[in-house]
SESE-491802 format. One record per residue (C-alpha): residue number from 1; chain; x, y, z; residue in three letters. Coordinates in steps of 0.1 Angstrom, whole numbers, padded with zeros to 4 digits. Layout:
N
<site k="NUM" c="A" u="X" v="Y" w="Z" r="ALA"/>
...
END
This chain:
251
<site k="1" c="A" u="0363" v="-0273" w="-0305" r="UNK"/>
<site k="2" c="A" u="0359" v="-0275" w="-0268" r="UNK"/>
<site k="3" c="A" u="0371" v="-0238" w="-0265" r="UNK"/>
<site k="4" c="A" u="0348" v="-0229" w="-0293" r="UNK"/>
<site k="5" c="A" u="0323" v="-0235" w="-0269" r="UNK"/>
<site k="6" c="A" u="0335" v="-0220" w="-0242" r="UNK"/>
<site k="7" c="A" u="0338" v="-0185" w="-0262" r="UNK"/>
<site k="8" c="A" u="0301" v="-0188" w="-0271" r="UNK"/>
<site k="9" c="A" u="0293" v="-0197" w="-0235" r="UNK"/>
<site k="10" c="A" u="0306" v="-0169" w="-0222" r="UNK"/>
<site k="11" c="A" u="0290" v="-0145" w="-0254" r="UNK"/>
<site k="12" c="A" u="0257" v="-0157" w="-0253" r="UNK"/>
<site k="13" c="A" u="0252" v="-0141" w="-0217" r="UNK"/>
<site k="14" c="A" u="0247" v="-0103" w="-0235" r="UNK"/>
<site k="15" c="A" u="0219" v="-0113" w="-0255" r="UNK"/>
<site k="16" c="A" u="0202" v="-0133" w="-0226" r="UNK"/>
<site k="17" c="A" u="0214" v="-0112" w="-0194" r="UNK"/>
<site k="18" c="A" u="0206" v="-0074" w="-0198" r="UNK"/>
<site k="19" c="A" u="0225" v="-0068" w="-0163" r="UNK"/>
<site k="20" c="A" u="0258" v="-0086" w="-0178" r="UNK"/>
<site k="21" c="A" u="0282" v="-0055" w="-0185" r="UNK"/>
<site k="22" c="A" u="0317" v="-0073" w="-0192" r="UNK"/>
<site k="23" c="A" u="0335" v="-0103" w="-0199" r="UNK"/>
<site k="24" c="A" u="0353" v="-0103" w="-0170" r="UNK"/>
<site k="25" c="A" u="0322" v="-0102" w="-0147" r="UNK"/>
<site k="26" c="A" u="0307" v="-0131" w="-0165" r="UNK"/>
<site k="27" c="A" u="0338" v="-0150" w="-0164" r="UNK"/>
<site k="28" c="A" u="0345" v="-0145" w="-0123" r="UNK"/>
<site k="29" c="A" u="0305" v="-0142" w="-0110" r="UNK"/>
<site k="30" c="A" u="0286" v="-0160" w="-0133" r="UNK"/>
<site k="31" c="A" u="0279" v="-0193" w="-0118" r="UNK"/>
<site k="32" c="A" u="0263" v="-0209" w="-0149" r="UNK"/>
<site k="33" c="A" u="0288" v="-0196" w="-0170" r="UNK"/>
<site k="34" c="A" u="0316" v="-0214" w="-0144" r="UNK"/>
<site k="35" c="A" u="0293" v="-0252" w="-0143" r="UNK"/>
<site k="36" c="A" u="0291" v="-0249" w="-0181" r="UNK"/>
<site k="37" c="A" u="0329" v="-0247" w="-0183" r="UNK"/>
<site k="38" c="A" u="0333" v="-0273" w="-0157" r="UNK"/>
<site k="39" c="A" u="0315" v="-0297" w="-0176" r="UNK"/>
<site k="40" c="A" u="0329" v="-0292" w="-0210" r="UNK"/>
<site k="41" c="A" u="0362" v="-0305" w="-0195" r="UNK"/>
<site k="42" c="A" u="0342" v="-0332" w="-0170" r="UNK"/>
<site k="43" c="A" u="0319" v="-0344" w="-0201" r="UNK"/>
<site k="44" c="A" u="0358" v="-0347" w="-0221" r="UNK"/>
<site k="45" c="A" u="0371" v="-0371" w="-0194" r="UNK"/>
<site k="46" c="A" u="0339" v="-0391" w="-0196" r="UNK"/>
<site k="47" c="A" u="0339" v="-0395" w="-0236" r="UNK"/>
<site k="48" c="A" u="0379" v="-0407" w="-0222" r="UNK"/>
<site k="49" c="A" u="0364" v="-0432" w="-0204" r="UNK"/>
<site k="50" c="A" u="0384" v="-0419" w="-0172" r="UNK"/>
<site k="51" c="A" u="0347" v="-0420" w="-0155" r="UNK"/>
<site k="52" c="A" u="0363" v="-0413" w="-0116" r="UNK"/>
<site k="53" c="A" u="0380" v="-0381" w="-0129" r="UNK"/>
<site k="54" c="A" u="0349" v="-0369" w="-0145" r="UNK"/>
<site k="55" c="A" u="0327" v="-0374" w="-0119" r="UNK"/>
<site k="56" c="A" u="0351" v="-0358" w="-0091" r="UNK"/>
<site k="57" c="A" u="0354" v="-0327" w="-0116" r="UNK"/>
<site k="58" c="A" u="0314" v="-0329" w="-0119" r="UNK"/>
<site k="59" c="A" u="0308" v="-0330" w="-0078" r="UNK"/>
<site k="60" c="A" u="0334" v="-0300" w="-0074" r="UNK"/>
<site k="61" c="A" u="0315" v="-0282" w="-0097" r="UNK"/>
<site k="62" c="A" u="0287" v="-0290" w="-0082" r="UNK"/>
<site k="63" c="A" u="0301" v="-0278" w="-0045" r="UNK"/>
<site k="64" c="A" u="0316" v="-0249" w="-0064" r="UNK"/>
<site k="65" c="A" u="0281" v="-0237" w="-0083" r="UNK"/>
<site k="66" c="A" u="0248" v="-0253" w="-0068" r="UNK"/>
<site k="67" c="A" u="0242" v="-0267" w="-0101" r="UNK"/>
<site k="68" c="A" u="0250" v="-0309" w="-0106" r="UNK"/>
<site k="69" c="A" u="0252" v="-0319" w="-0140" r="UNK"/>
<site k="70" c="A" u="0265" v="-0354" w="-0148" r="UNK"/>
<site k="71" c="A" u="0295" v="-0352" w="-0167" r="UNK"/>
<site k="72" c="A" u="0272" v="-0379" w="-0194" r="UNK"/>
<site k="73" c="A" u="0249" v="-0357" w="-0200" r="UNK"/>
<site k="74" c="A" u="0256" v="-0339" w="-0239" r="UNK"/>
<site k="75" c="A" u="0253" v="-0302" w="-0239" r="UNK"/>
<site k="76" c="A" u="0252" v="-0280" w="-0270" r="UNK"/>
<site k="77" c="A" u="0264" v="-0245" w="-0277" r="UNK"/>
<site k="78" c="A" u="0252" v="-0212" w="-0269" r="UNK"/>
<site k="79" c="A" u="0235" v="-0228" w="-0236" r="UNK"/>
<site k="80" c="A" u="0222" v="-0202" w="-0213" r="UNK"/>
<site k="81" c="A" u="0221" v="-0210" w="-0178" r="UNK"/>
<site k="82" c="A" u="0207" v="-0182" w="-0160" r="UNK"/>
<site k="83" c="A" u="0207" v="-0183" w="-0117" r="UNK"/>
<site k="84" c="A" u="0212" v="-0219" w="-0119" r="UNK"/>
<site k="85" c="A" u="0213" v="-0231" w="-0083" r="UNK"/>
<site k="86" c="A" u="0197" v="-0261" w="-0076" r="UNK"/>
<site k="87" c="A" u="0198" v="-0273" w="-0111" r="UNK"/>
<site k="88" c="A" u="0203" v="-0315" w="-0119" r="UNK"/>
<site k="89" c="A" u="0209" v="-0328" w="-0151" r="UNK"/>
<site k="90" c="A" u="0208" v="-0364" w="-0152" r="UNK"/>
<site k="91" c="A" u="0234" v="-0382" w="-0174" r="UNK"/>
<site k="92" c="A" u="0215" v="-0395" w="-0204" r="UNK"/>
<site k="93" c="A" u="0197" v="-0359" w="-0208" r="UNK"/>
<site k="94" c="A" u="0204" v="-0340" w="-0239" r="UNK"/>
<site k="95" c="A" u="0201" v="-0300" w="-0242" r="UNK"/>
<site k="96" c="A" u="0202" v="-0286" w="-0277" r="UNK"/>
<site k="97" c="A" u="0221" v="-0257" w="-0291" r="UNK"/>
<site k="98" c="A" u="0205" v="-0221" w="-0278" r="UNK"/>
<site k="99" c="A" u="0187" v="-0236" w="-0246" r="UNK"/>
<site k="100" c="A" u="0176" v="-0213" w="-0220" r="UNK"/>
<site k="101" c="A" u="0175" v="-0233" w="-0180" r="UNK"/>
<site k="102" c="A" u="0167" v="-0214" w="-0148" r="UNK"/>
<site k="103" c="A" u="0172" v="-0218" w="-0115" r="UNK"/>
<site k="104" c="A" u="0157" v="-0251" w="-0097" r="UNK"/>
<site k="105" c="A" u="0156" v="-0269" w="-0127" r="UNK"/>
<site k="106" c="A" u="0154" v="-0305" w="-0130" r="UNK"/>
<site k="107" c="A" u="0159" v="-0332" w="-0165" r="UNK"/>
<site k="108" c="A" u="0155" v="-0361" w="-0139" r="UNK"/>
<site k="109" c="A" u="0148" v="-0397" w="-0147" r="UNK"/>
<site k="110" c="A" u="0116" v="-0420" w="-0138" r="UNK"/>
<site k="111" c="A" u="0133" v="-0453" w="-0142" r="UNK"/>
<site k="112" c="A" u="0162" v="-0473" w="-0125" r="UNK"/>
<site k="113" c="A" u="0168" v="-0493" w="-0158" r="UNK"/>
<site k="114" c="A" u="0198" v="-0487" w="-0180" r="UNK"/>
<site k="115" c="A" u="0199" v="-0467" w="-0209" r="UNK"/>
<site k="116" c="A" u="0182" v="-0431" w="-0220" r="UNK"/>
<site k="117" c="A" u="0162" v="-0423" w="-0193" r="UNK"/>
<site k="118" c="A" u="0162" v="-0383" w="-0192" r="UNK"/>
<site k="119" c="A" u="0147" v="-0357" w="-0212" r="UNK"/>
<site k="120" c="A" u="0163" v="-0345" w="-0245" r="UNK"/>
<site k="121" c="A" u="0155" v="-0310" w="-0251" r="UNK"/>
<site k="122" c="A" u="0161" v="-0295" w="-0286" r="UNK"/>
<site k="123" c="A" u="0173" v="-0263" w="-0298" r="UNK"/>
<site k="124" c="A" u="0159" v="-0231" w="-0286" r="UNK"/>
<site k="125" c="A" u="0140" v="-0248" w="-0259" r="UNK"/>
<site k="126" c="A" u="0132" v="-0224" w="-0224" r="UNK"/>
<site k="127" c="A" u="0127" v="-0241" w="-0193" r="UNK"/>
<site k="128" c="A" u="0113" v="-0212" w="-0163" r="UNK"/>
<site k="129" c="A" u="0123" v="-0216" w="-0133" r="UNK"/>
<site k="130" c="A" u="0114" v="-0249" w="-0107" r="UNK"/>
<site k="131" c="A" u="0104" v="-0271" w="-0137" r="UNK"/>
<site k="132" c="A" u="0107" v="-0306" w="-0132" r="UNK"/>
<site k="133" c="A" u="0113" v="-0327" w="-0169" r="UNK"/>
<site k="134" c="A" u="0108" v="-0361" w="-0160" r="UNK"/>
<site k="135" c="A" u="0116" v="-0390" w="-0181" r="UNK"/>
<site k="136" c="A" u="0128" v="-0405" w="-0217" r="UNK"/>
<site k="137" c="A" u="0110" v="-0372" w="-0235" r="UNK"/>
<site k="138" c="A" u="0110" v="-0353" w="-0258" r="UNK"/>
<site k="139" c="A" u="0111" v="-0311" w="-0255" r="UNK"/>
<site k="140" c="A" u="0105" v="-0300" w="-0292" r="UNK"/>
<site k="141" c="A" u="0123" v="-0265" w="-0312" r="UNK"/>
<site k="142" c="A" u="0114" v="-0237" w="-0295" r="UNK"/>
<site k="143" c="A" u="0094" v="-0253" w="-0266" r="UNK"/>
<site k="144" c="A" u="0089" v="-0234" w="-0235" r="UNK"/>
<site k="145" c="A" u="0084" v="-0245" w="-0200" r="UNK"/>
<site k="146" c="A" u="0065" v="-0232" w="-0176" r="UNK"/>
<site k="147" c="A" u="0078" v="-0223" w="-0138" r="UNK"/>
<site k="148" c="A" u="0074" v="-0247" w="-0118" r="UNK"/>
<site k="149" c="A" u="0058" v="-0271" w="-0141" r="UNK"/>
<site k="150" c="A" u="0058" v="-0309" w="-0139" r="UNK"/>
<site k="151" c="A" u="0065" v="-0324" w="-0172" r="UNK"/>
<site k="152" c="A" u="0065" v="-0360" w="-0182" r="UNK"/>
<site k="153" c="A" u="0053" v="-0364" w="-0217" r="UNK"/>
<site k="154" c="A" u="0065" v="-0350" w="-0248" r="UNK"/>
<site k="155" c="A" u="0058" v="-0317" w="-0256" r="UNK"/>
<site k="156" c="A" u="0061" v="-0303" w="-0296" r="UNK"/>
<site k="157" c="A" u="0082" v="-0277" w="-0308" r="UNK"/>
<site k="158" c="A" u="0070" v="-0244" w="-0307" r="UNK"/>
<site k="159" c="A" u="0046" v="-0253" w="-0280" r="UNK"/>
<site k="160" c="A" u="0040" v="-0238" w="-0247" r="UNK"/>
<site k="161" c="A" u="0037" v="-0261" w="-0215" r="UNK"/>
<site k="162" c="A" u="0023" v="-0253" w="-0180" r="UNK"/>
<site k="163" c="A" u="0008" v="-0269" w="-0139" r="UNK"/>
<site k="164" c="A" u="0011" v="-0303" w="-0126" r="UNK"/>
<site k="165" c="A" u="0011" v="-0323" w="-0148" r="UNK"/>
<site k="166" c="A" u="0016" v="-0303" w="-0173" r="UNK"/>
<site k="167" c="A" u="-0007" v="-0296" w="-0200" r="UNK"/>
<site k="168" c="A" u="0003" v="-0277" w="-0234" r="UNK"/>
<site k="169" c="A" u="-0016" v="-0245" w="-0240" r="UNK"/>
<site k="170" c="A" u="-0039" v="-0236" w="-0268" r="UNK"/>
<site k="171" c="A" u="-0020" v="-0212" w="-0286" r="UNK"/>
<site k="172" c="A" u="-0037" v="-0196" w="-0307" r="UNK"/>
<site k="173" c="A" u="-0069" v="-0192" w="-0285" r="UNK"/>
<site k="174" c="A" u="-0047" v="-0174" w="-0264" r="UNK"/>
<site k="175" c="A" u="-0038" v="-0150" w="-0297" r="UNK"/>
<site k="176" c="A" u="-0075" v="-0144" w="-0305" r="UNK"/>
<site k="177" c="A" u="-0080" v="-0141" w="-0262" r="UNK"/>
<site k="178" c="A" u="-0051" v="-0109" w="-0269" r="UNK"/>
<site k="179" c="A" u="-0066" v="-0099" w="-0295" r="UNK"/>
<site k="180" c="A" u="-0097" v="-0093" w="-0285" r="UNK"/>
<site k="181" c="A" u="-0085" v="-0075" w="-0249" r="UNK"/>
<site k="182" c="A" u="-0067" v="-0056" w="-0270" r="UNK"/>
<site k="183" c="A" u="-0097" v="-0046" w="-0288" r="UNK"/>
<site k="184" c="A" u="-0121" v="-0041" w="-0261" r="UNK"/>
<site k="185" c="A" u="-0095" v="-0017" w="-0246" r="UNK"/>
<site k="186" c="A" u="-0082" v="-0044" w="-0214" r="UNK"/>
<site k="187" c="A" u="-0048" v="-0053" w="-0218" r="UNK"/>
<site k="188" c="A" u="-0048" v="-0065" w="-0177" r="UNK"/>
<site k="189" c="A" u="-0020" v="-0087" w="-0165" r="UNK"/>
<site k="190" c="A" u="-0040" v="-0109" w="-0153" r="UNK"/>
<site k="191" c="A" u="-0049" v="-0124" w="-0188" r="UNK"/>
<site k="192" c="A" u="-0021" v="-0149" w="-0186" r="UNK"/>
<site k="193" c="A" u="-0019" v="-0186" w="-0191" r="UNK"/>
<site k="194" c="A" u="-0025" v="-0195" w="-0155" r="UNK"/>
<site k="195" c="A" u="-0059" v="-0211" w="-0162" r="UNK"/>
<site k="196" c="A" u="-0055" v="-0223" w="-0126" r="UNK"/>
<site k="197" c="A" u="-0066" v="-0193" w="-0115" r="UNK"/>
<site k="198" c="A" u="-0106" v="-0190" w="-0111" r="UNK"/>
<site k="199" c="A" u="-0102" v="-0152" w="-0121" r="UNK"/>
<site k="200" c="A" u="-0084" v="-0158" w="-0153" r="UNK"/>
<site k="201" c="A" u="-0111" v="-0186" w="-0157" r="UNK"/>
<site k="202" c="A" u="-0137" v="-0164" w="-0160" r="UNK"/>
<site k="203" c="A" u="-0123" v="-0134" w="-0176" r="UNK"/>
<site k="204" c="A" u="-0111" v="-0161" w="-0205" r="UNK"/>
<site k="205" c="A" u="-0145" v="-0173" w="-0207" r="UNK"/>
<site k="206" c="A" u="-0157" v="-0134" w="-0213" r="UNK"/>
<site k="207" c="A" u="-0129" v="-0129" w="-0242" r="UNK"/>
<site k="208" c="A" u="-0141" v="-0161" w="-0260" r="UNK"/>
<site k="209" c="A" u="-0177" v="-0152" w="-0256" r="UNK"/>
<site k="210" c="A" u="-0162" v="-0116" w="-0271" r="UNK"/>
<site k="211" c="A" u="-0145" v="-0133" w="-0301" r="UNK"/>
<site k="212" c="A" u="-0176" v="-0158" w="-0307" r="UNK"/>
<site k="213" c="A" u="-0200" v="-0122" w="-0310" r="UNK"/>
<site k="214" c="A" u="-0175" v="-0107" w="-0328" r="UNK"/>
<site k="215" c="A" u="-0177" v="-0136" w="-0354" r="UNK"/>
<site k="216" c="A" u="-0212" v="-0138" w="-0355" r="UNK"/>
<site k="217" c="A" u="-0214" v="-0100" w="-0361" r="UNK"/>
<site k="218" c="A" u="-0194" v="-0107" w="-0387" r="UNK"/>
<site k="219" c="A" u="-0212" v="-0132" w="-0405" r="UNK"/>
<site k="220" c="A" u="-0245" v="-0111" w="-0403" r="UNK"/>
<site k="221" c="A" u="-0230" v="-0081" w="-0416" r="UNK"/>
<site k="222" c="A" u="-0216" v="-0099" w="-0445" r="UNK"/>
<site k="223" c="A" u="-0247" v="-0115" w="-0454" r="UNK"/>
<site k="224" c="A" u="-0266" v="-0079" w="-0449" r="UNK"/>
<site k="225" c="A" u="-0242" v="-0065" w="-0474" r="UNK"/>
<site k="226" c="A" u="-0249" v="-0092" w="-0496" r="UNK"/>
<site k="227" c="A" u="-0285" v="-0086" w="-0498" r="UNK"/>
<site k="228" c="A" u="-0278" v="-0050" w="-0500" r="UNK"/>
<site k="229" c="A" u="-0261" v="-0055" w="-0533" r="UNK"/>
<site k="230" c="A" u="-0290" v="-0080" w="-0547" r="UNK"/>
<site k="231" c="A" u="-0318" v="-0052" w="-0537" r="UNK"/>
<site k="232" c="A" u="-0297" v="-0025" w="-0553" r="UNK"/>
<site k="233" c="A" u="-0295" v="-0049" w="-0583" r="UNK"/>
<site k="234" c="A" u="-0334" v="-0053" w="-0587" r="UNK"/>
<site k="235" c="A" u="-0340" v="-0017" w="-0583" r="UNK"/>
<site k="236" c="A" u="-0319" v="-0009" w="-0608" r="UNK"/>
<site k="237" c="A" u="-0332" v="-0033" w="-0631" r="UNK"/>
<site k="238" c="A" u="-0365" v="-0026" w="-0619" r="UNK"/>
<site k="239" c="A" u="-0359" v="0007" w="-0631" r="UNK"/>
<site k="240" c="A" u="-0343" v="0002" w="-0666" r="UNK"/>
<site k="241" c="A" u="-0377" v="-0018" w="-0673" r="UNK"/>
<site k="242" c="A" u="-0401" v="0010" w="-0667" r="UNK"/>
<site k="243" c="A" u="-0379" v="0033" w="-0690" r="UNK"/>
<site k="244" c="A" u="-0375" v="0009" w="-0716" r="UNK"/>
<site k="245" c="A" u="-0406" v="-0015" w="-0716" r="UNK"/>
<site k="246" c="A" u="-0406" v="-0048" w="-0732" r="UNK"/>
<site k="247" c="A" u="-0422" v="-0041" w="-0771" r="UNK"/>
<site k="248" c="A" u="-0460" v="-0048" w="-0771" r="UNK"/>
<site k="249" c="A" u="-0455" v="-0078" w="-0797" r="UNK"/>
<site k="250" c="A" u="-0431" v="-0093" w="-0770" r="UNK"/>
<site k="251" c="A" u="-0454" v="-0084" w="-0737" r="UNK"/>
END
């Protein structure tokens, strides 16, 4: 099982990494790919309860790769870690199958009590670069964290999480904010989801004003069509009267 895991840890780095060209490579410079393999065997002597052994093979991988993860802490498969110097993963954290962790990472804990006190990220979760998970929480499916964020409530699957503290983004305002640049012919980078920025700020403001005049238009021209058809309607009834008038015993 153990080597399973191993296999896929060293596959997954083609469909992450575009600048991974062989096995080999990955196997002898990737250090992710080298902390990943330490721990399998680390987090094996834990589960053994030889806890002195699991923790020395944890530190050497730790002086061996810049990345310290606790031999506790349960990993799944296809894990991607990409860079990964300076990462910490504390020893009650859980990562889920087909995670994604960059460099400077940290699933830290807030409490000196026993017991879970690190985050648990589910599958398919993306964590950018610098982000700090903090805590007993909860990362949902296909979360993704923003560089450099500070996170230390839960965050649902699917959603999108960014600043200090972090806050989850409005997802689908930013798809009608893309849509409507799109439309309007401004596809700038600088429509991201750094509200922070007082530029973005603004030109968000402008693409919901855009998408609130775009509905209204809407609406109108609707309603103009509508009365369209019922004036068209009269005329022509209108009209079928004065052909055929009503008989003079029913006028």
């Amino acid at each position: 099982m153990m080597f399973n895991h191993i296999k896929e840890d060293i596959s997954i780095v083609f469909e992450r990494d575009p600048a991974a060209r062989t096995r080999w490579e990955i196997i002898t410079t990737y250090p992710g790919v080298h902390a990943l393999l330490m721990h399998r065997f680390s987090h094996w002597l834990w589960k053994k309860d030889f806890f002195w052994l699991g923790r020395f093979f944890s530190h050497l991988g730790r002086w061996l790769t810049g990345i310290e993860i606790h031999p506790g802490a349960t990993i799944g498969r296809r894990v991607f870690i990409d860079h990964g110097m300076g990462i910490v993963i504390g020893e009650t954290a859980v990562i889920g199958d087909d995670c994604t962790l960059y460099h400077g990472v940290t699933l830290g804990g807030t409490s000196w009590n026993k017991g879970k006190r690190h985050p648990t990220l589910e599958s398919g979760v993306v964590i950018g670069a610098g982000a700090k998970v903090l805590g007993p929480i909860t990362i949902g499916e296909g979360a993704k964290i923003g560089s450099n964020a500070v996170v230390v409530k839960d965050v649902p699957a699917n959603a999108t999480a960014v600043g200090i503290p972090a806050r989850i983004l409005e997802e689908e305002k930013s798809k009608k904010r893309e849509a409507t640049a799109q439309k309007i012919g401004f596809a700038a980078y600088a429509v991201g989801n750094d509200e922070n920025d007082p530029m973005i700020k603004a030109i968000h403001s402008l693409l919901d004003h855009a998408a609130k005049q775009d509905k209204l238009l809407n609406d109108v021209q609707v309603k103009l069509a509508k009365l369209n058809i019922d004036d068209e309607t009269n005329i022509e009834i209108g009209k079928a009267f004065i052909v055929n008038p009503l008989p003079k015993d029913k006028k």
